[in-house]
N, C-alpha and C positions, 0 to 999 in steps of 0.2 A: 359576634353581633347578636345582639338580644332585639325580640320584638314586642313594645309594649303597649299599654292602656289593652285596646279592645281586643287583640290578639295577643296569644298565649307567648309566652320567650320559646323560641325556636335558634338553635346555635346552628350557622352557616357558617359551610367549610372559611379557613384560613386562606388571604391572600397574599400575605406578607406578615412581616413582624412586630410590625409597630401598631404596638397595641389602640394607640388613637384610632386604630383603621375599625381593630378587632372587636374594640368596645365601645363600640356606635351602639344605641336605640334607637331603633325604628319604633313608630306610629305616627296614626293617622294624621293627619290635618285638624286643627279647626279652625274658626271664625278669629280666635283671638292669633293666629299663626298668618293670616291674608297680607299682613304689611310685612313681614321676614320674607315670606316667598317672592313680591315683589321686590325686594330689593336683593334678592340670592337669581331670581331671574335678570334684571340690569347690571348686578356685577357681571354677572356671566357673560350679557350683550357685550358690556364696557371689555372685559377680559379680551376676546373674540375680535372687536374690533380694534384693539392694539397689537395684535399679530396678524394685521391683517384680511381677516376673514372677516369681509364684510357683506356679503348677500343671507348668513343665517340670519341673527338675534339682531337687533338695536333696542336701546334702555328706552323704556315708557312706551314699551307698545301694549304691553301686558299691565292692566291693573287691578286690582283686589276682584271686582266684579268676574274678571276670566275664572279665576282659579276658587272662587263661591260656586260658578257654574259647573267646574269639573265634580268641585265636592257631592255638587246636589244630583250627579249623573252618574260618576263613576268614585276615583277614591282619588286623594291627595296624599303621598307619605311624605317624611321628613325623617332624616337621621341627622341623631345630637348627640355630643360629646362634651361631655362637662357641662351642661346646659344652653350649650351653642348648636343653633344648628350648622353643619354640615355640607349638608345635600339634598335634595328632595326630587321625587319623582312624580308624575302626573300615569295613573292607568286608567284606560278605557274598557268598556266591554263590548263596544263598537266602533267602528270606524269607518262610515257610509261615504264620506268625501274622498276619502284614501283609496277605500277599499272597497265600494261598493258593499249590497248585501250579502252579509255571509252568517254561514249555520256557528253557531255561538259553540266554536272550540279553541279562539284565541281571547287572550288578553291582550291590551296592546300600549306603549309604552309612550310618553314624552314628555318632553321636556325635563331631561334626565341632567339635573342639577348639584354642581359641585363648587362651594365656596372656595376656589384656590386659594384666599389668603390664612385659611387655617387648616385645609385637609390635606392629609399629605398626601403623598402618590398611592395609586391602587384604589381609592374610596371609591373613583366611579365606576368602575367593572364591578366590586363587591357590591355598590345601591344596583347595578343591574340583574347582579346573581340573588338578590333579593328580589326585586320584580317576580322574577321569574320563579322562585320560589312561590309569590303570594298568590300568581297566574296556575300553578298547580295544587294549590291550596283549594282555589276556587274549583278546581275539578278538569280546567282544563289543559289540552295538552299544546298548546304551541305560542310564542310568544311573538308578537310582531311588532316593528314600527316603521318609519318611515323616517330617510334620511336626506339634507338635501343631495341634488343630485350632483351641484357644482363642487361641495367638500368633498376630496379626496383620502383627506385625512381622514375625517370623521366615518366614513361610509370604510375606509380598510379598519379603523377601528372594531364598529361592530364586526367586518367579519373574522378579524382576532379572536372575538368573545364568542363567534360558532355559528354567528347569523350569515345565510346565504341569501341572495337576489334572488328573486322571486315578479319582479316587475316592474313597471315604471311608473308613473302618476305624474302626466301634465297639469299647469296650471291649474293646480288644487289651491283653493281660496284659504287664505293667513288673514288670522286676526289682529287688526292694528294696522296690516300691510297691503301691500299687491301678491299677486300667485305667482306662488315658486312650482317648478317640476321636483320630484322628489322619487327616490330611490326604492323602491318599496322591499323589505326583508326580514325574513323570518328563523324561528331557529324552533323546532321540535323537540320538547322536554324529552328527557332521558327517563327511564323507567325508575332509577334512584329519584329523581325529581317528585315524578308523581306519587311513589310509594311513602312519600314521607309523612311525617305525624299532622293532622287537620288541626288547625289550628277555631275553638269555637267562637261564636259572633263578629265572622270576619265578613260575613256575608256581603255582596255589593250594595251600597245605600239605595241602589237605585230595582234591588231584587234581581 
């Protein structure tokens, strides 16, 4: 996986074989990318809700205006293959609803997005094991998000990927919706993590 435009290409570890997973780019977001993210977020909602799983995501809750405000605060990524995107990820460098105030040593993660009608298996652990990379980039050392608390699925998920429970968060306010409780977990970079190569003008937009 290569990381491009503003950041340097950085190769993260292999999670399988199929090189569509291996030979993703990453970069940023921009302005002309607002209408793919909204519609890679509703498939996801539509995905979601045909197995069932209907208290996360529903399609058009989110539109161009959310993910302009993430850009103008924190960072938007997107991974593409062949010139398609992929997946995309939304990172914070706060998170006061969640998480209340805390001393600036996480990154924190959402809305961790995966096209299933073109990415194969594996792409959304590797968009995570990037986050996490870009969270040690920044300097710091621990990666968080919040999951809901009703998916069972998705909360044993992250902690396959090494995120442990750390707490709970009622009736935190959703944009577009009503307030869900939500799962709160973390996972502490590894000293490989942190020691890796800085990647330059990756800085957060928001300083």
């Amino acid at each position: 996986m290569r990381y491009g435009q503003q950041s340097s290409r950085i190769v993260i570890g292999r999670l399988c074989d199929d090189p569509r997973v291996n030979d993703l780019l990453l970069r940023p977001a921009t302005e002309a990318d607002l209408a793919a993210l909204v519609r890679l977020r509703d498939d996801a909602a539509r995905w979601m809700l045909a197995r069932g799983i209907t208290g996360q995501w529903r399609p058009g809750e989110l539109g161009e205006e959310h993910f302009r405000r993430v850009m103008a605060h924190g960072e938007v990524w997107l991974a593409e293959a062949g010139g398609r995107v992929g997946g995309a990820w939304e990172l914070w460098w706060e998170d006061e609803a969640a998480w209340g105030p805390q001393p600036p040593v996480a990154g924190y993660v959402h809305r961790l997005m995966v096209d299933r009608s073109t990415a194969p298996p594996g792409t959304g652990r590797l968009l995570l094991e990037a986050a996490e990379h870009r969270v040690a980039e920044a300097g710091r050392t621990r990666v968080r998000l919040d999951c809901l608390a009703g998916n069972a699925q998705l909360n044993a998920y992250y902690r396959d990927a090494g995120y442990r429970v750390v707490g709970h968060k009622e009736g935190k306010p959703q944009p577009g919706g009503a307030p869900k409780s939500f799962t709160l977990m973390e996972k502490e970079l590894m000293e490989k993590e942190l020691s890796g190569p800085t990647a330059p003008g990756t800085e957060s937009p928001s300083g």
